[in-house]
C-alpha positions as CSV (number, residue, x, y, z in Angstrom):
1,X,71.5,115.5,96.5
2,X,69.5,117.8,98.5
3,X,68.4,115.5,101.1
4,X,72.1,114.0,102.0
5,X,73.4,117.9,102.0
6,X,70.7,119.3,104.2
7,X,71.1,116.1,106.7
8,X,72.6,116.3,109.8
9,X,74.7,113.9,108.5
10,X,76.8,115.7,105.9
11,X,79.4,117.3,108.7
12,X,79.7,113.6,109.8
13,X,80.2,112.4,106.6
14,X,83.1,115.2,105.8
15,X,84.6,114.0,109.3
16,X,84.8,109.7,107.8
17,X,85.9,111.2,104.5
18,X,88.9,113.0,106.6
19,X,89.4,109.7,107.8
20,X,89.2,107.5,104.6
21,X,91.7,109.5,103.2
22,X,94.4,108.0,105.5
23,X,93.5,104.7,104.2
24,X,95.9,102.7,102.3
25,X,93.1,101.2,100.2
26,X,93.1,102.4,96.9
27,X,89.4,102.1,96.2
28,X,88.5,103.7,99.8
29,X,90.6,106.8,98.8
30,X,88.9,106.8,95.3
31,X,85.5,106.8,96.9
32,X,86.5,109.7,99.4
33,X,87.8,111.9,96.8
34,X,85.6,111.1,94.5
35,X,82.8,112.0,97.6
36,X,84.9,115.4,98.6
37,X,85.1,116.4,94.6
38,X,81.6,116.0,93.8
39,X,80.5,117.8,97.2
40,X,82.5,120.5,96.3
41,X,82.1,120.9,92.6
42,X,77.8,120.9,93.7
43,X,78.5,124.0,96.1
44,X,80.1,125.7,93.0
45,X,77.3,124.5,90.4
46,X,74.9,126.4,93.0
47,X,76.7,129.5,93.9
48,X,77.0,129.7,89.6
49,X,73.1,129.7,89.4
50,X,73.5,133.6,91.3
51,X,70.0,134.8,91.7
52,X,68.2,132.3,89.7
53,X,68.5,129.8,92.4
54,X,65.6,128.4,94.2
55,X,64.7,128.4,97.9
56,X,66.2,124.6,98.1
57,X,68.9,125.3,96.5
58,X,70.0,128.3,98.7
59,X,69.3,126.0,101.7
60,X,71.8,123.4,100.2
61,X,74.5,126.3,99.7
62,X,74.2,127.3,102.9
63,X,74.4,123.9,104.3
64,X,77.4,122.8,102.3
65,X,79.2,126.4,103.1
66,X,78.6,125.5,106.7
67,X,79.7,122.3,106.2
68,X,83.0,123.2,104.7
69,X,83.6,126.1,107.1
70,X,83.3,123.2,109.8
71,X,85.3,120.3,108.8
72,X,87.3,121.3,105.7
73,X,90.5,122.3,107.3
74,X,91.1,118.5,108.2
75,X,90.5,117.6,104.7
76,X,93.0,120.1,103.5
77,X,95.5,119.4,105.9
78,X,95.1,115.7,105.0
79,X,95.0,116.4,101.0
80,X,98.7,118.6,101.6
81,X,99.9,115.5,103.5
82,X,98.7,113.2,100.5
83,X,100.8,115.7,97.9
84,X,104.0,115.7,100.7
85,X,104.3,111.7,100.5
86,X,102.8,111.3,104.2
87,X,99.6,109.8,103.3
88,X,98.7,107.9,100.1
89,X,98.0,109.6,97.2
90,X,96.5,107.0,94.8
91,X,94.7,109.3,92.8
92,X,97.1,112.5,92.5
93,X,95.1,113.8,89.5
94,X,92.4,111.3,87.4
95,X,89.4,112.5,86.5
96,X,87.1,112.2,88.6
97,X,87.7,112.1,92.2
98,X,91.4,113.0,92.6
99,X,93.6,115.2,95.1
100,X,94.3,117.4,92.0
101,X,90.3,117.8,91.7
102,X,89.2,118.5,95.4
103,X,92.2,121.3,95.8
104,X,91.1,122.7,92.4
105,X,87.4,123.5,93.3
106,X,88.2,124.2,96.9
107,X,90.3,127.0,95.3
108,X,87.1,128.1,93.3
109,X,84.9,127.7,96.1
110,X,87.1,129.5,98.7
111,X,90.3,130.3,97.9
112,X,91.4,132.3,100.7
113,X,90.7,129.8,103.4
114,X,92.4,127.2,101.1
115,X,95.0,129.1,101.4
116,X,95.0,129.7,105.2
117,X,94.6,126.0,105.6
118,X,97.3,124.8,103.2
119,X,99.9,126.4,104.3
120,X,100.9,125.0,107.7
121,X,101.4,121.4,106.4
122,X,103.0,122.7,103.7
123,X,106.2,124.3,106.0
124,X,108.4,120.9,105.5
125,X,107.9,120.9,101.6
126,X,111.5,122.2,99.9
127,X,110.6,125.9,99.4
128,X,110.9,126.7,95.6
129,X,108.2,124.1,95.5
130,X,105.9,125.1,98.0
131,X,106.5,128.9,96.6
132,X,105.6,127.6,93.0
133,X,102.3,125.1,94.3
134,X,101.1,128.7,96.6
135,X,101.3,130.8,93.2
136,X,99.4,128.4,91.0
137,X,96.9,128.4,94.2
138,X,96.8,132.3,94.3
139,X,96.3,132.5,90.3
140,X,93.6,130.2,90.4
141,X,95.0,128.7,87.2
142,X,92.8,126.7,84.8
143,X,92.3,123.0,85.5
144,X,95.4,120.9,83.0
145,X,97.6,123.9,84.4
146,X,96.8,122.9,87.9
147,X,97.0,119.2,87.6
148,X,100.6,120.0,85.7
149,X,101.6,122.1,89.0
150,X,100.4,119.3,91.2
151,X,102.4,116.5,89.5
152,X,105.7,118.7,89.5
153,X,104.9,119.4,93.1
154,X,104.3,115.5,94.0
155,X,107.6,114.7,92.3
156,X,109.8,117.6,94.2
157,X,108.9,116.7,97.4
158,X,109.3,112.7,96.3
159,X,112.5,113.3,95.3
160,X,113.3,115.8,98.3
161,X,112.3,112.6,100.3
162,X,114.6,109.9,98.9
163,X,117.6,111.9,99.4
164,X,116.7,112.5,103.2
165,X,116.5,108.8,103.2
């Protein structure tokens, strides 16, 4: 992957995937998180490789932490959307390439701006829910615990929205 992460492209690419996820195609959102998830699980397979990593893959860490730093508030805003009911959330937690799966190793990767981006979307969720879903983020819980918060998350603020209806 090193070519496509050291490209100029890969901000661009962040930027469409920010924009596929308001698609209500379900297998242009699979694609897009399926994209985002691999992207961001390959930033934490190199910063796990610690010293041993070569000078190409330092150069593709840096590039995807730039990367990130650049255009992954959009992406997070649009993922806490997809979990509120306001954009589509096809794949809330599947294997590979899921909501669930992005938010999980973004929380790995860099958990406190994560959690600086998350929360302002997260203001019109019904509080015991959003206090709950910011915990599980804060104890970086293992992955089935995570998924099992997002579901119960999904399904508070769905039913939190039929009754406004």
């Amino acid at each position: 992957p090193s070519p496509l992460v050291q490209s100029p492209l890969l901000n661009s690419l962040l930027q469409c995937a920010a924009l596929g996820m308001k698609l209500y195609h379900r297998d242009a959102n699979r694609g897009t998180l399926n994209f985002l998830e691999s992207t961001v699980s390959y930033s934490l397979k190199l910063r796990s490789s610690g010293p041993s990593l070569d000078a190409n893959g330092q150069a593709d860490m840096a590039a995807l932490e730039r990367a990130i730093l650049a255009e992954g508030q959009p992406l997070v805003i649009n993922l806490a959307q997809s979990l509120l009911g306001d954009l589509p959330a096809y794949r809330l937690d599947s294997g590979s390439g899921s909501i669930a799966g992005v938010l999980f190793y973004l929380n790995q990767l860099c958990p406190d701006l994560l959690m600086q981006w998350i929360q302002p979307p997260l203001t019109t969720a019904p509080e015991h829910a959003k206090s709950a879903f910011l915990v599980t983020l804060h104890n970086r819980v293992a992955r089935e615990e995570f998924n099992s918060s997002v579901r119960r998350f999904t399904a508070v603020c769905e039913r939190s929205r039929k009754r406004k209806i």
